[in-house]
N, C-alpha and C positions, 0 to 999 in steps of 0.2 A: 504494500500500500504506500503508494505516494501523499504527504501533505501539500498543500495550497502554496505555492511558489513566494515568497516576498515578491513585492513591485517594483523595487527599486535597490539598488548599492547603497546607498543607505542606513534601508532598513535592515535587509543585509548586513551590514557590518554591524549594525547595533544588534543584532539577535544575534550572530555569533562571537560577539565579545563577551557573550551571558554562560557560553559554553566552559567547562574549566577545560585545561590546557591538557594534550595528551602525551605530551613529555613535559619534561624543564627547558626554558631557553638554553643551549649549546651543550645538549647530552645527547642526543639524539638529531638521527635526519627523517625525517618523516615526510612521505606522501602529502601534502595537504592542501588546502583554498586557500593555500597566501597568494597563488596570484590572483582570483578573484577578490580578495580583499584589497590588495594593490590596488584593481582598478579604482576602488574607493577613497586612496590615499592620493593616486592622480587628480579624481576629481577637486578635491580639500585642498594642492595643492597647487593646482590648476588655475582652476574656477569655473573648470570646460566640466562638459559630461565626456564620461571615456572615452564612449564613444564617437562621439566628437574629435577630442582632441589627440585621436589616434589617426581620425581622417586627416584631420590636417597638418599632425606632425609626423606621419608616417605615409600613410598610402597614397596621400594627394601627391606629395613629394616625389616617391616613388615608381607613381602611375600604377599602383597597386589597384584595378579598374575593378578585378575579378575578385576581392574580399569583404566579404560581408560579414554581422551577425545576424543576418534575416537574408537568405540567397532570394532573390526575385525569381517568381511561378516563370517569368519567360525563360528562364535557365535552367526548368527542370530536365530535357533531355540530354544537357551536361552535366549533370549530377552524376556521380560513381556511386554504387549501391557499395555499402561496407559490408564486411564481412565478418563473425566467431568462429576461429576454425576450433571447434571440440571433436575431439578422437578420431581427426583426421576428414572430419567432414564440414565442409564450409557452411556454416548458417549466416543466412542474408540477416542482418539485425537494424539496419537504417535502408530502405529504398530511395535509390536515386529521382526515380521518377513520383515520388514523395514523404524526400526528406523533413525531416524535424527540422532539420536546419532553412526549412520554408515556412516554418509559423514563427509569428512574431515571440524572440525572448521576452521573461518578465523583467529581463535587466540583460546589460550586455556581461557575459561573463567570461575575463580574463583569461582561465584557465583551461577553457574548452568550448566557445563561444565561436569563434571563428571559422568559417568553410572557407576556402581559397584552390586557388590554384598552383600545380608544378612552377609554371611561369611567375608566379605574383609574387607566390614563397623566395625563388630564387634573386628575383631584385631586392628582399629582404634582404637575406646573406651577402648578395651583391654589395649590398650597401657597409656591411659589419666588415666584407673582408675589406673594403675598401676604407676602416679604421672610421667607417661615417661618413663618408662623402659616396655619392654616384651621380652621373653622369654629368661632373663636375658641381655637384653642386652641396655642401655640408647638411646635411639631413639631421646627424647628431655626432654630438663633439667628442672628439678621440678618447678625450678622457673618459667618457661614459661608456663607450666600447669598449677601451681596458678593462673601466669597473668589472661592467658587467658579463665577461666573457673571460672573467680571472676567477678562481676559486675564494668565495667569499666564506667557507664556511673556519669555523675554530675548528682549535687541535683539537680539545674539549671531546669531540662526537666520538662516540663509538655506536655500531651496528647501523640498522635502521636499514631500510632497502635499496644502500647504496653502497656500493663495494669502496668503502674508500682506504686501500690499499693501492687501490688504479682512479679511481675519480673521484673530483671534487664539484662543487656548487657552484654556480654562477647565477646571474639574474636567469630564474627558472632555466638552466640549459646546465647541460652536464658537460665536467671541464674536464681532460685529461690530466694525469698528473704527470713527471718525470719528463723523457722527451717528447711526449703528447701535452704538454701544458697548455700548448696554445691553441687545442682543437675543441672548437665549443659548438655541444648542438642539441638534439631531444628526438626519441623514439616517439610516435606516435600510437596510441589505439590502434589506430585502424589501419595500420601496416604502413607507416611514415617515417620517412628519416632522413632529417637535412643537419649539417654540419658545415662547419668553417673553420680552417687551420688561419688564424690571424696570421699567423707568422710568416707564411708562404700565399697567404691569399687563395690558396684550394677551397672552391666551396663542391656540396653535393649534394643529392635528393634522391631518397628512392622512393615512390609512392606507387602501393601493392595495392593497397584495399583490402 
């Protein structure tokens, strides 16, 4: 059974600051809706709605045409049907030709809101490997792609479901450690995966479904 969705980030972030915490700060790494809370901390910091000021600090910039949190019904037979593969047998679990991702969210959210495209995605990474800039033109500032594509977690952590022996943290993107330090990127559900070697400027994408 599903409850009644929040309306907004917001209220969102204030019903889950009611939650107590499922570790201690910097004992653990955990799964969790810090980026959907983020979006909330852009807004308060902003004074844009997320989604807003993601159009115009990210996609408009980028010609990011084909990302949405609501894909438009005339772009249902571009949609990919995603897939659960259990015991070797593919179950359709989102239809293409009428995605979720075609009803309006109750809120945009951060963490898994997004539908996009191979192309869209990659002027993303285009952009990070390019330390923030693409097609000449500064999207966001080198320092902010250091930040966030460095391993930000403490020594502090142990376990949680990140191997970090081999990897560290980054803004939501999993970092390499040792001579992969500079390779930052995120597996997907639905059979996704792009990355970027800052260092070298190697970006990639592989999208299965």
């Amino acid at each position: 059974f599903r409850g009644t969705a929040v309306p907004s980030l917001k209220l969102f972030a204030d019903r889950l600051a009611e939650f107590p915490l499922v570790y201690q700060p910097g004992t653990r790494w955990s799964y969790s809706m810090g980026a959907d809370l983020m979006g909330r901390v852009i807004e308060v910091v902003s004074g844009q709605k997320f989604d807003d000021f993601l159009q115009h600090r990210l996609f408009d910039p980028l010609g990011m045409k084909d990302t949405h949190f609501q894909v438009p019904r005339d772009d249902a037979a571009r949609m990919t049907t995603s897939y659960y593969l259990a015991g070797g047998t593919l179950l359709p679990i989102d239809l293409g030709s009428d995605s979720v991702f075609m009803d309006p969210p109750p809120f945009p959210f951060g963490g898994s809101g997004l539908a996009s495209t191979p192309r869209d995605y990659d002027k993303f990474l285009h952009m990070l490997a390019g330390h923030g800039s693409y097609a000449g033109q500064e999207v966001m500032s080198e320092a902010a792609v250091t930040m966030g594509t460095s391993n930000l977690l403490p020594d502090t952590l142990t376990g949680g479901g990140l191997d970090l022996t081999k990897y560290g943290f980054g803004a939501f993107g999993r970092v390499g450690k040792g001579a992969q330090a500079s390779i930052y990127g995120w597996a997907g559900a639905a059979g996704t995966i792009g990355f970027v070697d800052i260092r070298t400027g190697l970006r990639a994408g592989l999208y299965t479904q």
